[in-house]
C-alpha positions as CSV (number, residue, x, y, z in Angstrom):
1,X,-17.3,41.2,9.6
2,X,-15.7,39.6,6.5
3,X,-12.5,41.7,7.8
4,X,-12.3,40.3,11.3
5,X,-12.9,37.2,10.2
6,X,-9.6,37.3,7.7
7,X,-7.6,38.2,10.5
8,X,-8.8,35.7,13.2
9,X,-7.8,33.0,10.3
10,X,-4.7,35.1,9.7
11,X,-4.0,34.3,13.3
12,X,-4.6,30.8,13.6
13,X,-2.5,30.2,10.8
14,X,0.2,31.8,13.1
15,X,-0.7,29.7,16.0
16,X,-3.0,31.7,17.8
17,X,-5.1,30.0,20.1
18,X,-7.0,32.5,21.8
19,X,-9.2,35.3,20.8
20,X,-10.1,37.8,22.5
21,X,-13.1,40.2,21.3
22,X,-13.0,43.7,22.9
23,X,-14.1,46.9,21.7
24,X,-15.2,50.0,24.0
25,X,-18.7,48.5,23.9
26,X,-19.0,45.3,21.7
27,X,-22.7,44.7,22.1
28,X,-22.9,47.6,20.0
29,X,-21.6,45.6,17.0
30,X,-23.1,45.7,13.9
31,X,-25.6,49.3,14.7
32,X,-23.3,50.9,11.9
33,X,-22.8,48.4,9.6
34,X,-25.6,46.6,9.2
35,X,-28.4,48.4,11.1
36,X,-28.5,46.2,13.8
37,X,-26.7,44.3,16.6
38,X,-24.6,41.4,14.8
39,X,-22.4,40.3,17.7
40,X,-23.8,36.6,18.0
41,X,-23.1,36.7,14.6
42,X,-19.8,37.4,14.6
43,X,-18.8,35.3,17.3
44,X,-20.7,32.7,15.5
45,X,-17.8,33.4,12.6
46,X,-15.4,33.5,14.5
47,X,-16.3,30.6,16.5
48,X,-16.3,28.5,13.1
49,X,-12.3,29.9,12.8
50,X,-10.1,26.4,12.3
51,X,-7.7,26.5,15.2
52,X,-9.1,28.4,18.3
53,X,-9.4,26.6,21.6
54,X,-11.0,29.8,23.2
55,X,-12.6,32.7,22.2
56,X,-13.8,35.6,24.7
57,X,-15.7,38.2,25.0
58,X,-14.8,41.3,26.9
59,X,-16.7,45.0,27.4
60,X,-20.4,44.4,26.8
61,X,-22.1,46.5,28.3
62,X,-25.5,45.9,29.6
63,X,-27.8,48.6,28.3
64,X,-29.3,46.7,25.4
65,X,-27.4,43.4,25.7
66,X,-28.0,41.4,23.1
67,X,-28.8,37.9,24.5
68,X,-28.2,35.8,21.3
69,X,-24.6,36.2,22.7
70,X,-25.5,34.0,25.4
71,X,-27.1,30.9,22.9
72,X,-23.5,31.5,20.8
73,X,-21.6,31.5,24.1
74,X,-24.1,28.0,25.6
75,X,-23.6,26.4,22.2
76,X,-20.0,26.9,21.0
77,X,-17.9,24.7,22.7
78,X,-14.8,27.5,21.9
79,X,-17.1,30.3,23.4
80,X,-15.2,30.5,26.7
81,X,-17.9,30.9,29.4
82,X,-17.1,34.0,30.2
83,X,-18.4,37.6,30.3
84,X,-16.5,40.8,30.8
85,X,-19.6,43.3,31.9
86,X,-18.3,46.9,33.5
87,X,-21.8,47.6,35.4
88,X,-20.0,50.6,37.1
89,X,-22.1,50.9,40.1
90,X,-24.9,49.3,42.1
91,X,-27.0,52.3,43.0
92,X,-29.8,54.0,40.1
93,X,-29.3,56.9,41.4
94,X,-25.9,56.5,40.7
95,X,-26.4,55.2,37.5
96,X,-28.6,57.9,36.3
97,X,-26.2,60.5,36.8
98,X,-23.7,58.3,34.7
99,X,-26.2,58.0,31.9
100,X,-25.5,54.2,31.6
101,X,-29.3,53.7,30.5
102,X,-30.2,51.1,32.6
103,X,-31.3,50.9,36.7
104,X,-30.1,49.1,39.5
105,X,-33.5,46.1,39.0
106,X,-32.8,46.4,35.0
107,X,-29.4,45.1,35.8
108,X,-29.9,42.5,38.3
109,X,-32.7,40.6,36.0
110,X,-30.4,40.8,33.1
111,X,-27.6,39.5,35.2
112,X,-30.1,36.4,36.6
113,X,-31.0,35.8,32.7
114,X,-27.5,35.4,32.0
115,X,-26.5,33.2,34.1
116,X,-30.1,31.1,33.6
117,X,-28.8,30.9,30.4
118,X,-25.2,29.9,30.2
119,X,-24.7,28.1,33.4
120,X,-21.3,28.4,35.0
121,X,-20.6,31.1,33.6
122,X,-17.4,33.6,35.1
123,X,-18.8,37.1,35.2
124,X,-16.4,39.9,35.4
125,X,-17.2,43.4,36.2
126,X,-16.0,46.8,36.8
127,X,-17.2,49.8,39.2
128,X,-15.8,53.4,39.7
129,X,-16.0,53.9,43.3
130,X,-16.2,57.8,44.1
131,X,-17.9,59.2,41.1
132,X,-19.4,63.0,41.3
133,X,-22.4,63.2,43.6
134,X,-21.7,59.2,45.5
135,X,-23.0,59.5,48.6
136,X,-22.2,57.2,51.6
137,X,-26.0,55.7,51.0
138,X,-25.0,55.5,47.7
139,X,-21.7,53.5,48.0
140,X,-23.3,51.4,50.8
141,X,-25.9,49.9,48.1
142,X,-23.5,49.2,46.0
143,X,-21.3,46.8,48.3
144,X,-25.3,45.8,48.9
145,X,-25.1,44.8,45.5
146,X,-22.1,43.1,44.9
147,X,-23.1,40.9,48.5
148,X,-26.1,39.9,46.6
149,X,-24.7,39.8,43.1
150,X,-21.5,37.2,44.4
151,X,-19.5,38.3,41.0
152,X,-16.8,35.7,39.8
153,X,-14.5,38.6,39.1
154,X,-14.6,41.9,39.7
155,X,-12.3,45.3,39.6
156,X,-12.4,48.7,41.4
157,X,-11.8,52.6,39.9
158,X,-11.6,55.2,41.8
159,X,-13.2,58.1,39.5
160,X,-11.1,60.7,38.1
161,X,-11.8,63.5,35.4
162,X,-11.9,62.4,31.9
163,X,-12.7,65.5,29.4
164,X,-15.1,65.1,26.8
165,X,-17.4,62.9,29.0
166,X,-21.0,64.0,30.8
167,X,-19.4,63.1,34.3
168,X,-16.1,65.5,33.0
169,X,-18.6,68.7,33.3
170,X,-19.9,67.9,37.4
171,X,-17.9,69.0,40.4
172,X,-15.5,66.1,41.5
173,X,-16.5,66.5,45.2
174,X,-15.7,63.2,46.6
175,X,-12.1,63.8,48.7
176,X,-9.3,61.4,47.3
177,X,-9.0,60.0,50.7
178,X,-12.4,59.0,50.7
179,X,-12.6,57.1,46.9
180,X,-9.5,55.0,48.3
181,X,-11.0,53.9,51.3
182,X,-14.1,53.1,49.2
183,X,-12.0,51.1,47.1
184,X,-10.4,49.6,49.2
185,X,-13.8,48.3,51.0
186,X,-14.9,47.0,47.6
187,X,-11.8,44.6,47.2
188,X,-11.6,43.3,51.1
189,X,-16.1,42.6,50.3
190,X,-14.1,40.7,46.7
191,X,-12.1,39.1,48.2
192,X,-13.5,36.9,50.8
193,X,-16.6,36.2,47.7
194,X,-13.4,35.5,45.5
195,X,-11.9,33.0,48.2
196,X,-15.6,31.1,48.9
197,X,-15.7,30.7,44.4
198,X,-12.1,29.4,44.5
199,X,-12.5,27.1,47.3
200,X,-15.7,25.7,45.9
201,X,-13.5,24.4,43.1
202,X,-10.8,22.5,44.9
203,X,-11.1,18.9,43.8
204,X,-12.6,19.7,39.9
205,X,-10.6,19.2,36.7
206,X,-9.9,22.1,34.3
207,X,-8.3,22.3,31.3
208,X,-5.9,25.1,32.3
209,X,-3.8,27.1,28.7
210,X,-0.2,27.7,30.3
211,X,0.9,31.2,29.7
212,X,4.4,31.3,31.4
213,X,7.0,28.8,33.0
214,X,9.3,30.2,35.7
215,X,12.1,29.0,37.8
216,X,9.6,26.9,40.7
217,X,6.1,27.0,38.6
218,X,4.0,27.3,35.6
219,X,1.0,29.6,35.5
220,X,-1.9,29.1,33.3
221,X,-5.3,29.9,33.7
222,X,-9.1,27.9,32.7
223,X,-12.0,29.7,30.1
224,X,-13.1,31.6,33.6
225,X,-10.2,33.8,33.4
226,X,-8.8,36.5,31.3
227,X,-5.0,37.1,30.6
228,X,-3.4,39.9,33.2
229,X,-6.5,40.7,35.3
230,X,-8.1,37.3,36.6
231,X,-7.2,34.1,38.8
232,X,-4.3,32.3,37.8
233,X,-3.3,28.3,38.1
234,X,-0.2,27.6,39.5
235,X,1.6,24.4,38.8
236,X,4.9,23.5,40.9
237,X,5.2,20.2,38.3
238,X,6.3,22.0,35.7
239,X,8.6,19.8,33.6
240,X,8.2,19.5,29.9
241,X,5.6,22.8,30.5
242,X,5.7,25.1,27.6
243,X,3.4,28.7,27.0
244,X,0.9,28.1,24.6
245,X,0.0,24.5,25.8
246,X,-2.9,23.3,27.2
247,X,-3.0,20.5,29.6
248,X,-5.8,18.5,32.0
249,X,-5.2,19.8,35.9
250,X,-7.0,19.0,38.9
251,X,-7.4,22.0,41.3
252,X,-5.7,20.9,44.9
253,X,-6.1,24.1,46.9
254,X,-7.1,27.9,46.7
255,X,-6.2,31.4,47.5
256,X,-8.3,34.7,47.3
257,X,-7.3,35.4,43.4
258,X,-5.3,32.0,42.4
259,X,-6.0,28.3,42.2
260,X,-3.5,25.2,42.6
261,X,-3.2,22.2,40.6
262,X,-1.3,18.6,39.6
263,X,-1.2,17.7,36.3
264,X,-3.9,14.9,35.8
């Protein structure tokens, strides 16, 4: 811990003014090193890091999720409201043959406990559509699940091979063709949940951190989005804009996957 915390000062020193915390499961931080889960702890550390506006929290997964995190995240006014979960699918049976540990009901209480307690909170996830055995029941609960679920943000896989994993050694006998069009169902169910969040927003103020100026607009984004994968705020009053800034906007309008704003 003592480590990551040198380098988060390390780069605030150099300006840095958001963290991001990622690791291929970070709930399981601490298991090694100190016997037990320490991520609230570190994010607590990290947290009390002079110079970061934001810090964020990305790949927890949700077997075992420790929910400390969520009093650090409720707390910490630098604790960006914002979870990056990869659930992976929607169905048990599904989830079983994964191994992730946990069922369909397990999931959806722990989901309603996180949002109980950080409220407003921006939940990202991430399923494999066409994974070894899916079955068009199968697939059909999980677009079940994401209609009841109405995540924030959300991204599709389609499954392929990967060696040296438990899903590696079963027979990939979902058709290419078919984990497309299942993808492709996912987003078009996303994106109309995507469009009703955005819209609901029109007329609030965000602080928005600008991450690039162009030719006709800045773009930014607010706490609820990640850099690369997640909404976006575009500004067409851009004068005087520089990346790396943070300024006060009021959202005007809103698209499937971006937001509009003035300068307040």
């Amino acid at each position: 811990m003592e480590a990551l915390v040198a380098e988060a000062e390390s780069l605030a020193k150099q300006g840095v003014k958001e963290l991001l915390l990622i690791a291929q499961d970070s709930t399981y931080y601490g298991l090694d090193l100190y016997g037990k889960r320490t991520l609230a702890d570190l994010m607590k550390r990290l947290s009390d890091v002079s110079g970061f506006e934001w810090i964020r929290l990305h790949y927890a997964f949700p077997s075992g999720f420790p929910m400390d995190v969520l009093e650090a995240m409720a707390e910490r006014p630098n604790i960006c409201k914002y979870l990056d979960i990869p659930l992976q699918h929607g169905s048990t049976r599904m989830l079983t043959l994964m191994r992730r540990g946990i069922t369909r009901e397990k999931t959806e209480e722990l989901i309603a406990r996180i949002r109980s307690a950080v409220p407003g909170i921006a939940i990202r996830t991430t399923l494999i559509a066409g994974h070894p055995g899916e079955t068009e029941e199968d697939f059909e609960e999980m677009l079940d699940f994401i209609r009841k679920q109405q995540f924030e943000r959300l991204g599709v896989f389609t499954y392929s091979h990967e060696e040296g994993t438990h899903s590696g050694t079963m027979t990939d006998d979902v058709p290419e063709t078919v984990k497309e069009e299942r993808a492709a169902r996912i987003m078009e169910e996303q994106q109309e949940i995507s469009l009703r969040h955005n819209q609901a927003r029109i007329g609030q103020v965000e602080r928005v951190l600008i991450d690039r100026v162009e030719a006709d607009a800045a773009f930014g984004r607010t706490q609820y989005d990640s850099p690369d994968v997640d909404n976006e705020v575009i500004l067409r009053e851009m004068a005087g804009l520089r990346p790396g800034e943070f300024v006060t906007v009021r959202i005007t309008d809103a698209s499937e996957f971006d937001l509009i704003g003035t300068l307040c």
